[in-house]
C-alpha positions as CSV (number, residue, x, y, z in Angstrom):
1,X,4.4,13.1,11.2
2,X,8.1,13.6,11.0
3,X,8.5,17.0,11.9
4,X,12.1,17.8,10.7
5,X,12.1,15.6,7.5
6,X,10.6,16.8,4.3
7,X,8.1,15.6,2.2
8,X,10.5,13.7,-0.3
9,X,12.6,12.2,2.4
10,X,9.5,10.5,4.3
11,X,8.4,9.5,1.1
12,X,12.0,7.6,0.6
13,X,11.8,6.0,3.9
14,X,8.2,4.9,3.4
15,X,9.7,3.3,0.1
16,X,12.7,2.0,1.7
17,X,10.7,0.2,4.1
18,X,7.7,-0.8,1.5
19,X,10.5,-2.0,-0.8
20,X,12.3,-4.4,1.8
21,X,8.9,-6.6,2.5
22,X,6.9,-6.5,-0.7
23,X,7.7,-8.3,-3.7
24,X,8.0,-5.2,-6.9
25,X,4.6,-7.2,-8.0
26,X,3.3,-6.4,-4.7
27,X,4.7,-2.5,-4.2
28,X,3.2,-1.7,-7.3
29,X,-0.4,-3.2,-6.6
30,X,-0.2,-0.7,-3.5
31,X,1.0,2.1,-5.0
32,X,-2.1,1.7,-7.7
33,X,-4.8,1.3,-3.9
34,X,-3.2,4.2,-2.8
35,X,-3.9,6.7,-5.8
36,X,-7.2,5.2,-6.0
37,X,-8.0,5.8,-2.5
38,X,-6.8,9.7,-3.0
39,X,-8.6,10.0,-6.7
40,X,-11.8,8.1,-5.7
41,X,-11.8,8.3,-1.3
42,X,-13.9,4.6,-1.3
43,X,-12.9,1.9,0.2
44,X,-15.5,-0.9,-0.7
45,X,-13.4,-3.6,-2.4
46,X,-16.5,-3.5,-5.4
47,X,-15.3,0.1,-5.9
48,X,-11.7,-0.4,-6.1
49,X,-11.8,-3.6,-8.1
50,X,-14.1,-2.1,-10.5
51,X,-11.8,0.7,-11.2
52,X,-8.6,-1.0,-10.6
53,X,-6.4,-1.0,-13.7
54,X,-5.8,-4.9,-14.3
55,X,-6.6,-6.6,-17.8
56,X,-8.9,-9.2,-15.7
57,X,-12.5,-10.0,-15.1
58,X,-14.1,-8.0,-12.9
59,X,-14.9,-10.8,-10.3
60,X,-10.5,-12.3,-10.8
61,X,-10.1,-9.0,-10.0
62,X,-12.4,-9.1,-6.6
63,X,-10.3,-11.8,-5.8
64,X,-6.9,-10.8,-6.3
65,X,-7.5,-7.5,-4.5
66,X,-9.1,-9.6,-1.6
67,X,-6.0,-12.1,-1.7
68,X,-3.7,-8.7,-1.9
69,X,-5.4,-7.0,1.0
70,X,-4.8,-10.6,3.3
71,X,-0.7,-10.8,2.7
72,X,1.0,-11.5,5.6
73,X,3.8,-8.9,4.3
74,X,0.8,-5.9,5.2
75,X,0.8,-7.0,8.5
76,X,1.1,-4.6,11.4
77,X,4.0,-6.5,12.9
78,X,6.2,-6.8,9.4
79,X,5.7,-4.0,8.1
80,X,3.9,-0.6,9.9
81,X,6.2,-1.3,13.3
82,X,9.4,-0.5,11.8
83,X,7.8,2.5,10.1
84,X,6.2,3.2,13.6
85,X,9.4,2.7,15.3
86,X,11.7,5.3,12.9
87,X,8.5,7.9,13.6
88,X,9.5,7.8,17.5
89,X,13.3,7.6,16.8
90,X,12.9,11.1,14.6
């Protein structure tokens, strides 16, 4: 993806920009759907809330990921265009 960068200064600039639009409460929530989605490789929101690591009910937890999942912060405009836009600049 970024050809002359290594692995731990892609990772810094996904954090950098991850950082900048998400609240820590946030970041953290989707750095725990990312190691899911490696561990487990589902993506049904049953799945992931059932194994999601949150000292809730399972159904509060439904919601919360559903309500997560719907922030306008993920959006492809706010947040994957300047990620998009650095790729092409590299």
């Amino acid at each position: 993806m970024f050809p002359g960068l290594s692995a731990t200064l892609r990772e810094q600039f996904y954090q950098t920009v991850l950082e900048t639009h998400l609240t820590p409460g946030q970041y953290l929530t989707l750095q725990l759907l990312i190691l899911l989605l490696q561990r487990y490789r589902n993506v049904r929101l049953s799945d992931l809330a059932e194994r999601f690591p949150q000292p809730i009910k399972y159904p509060s937890r439904v919601r919360s990921l559903q309500r997560f999942l719907d922030l306008h912060q993920l959006s492809a405009k706010l947040l994957w265009f300047p990620i998009i836009k650095q790729i092409i600049k590299q």
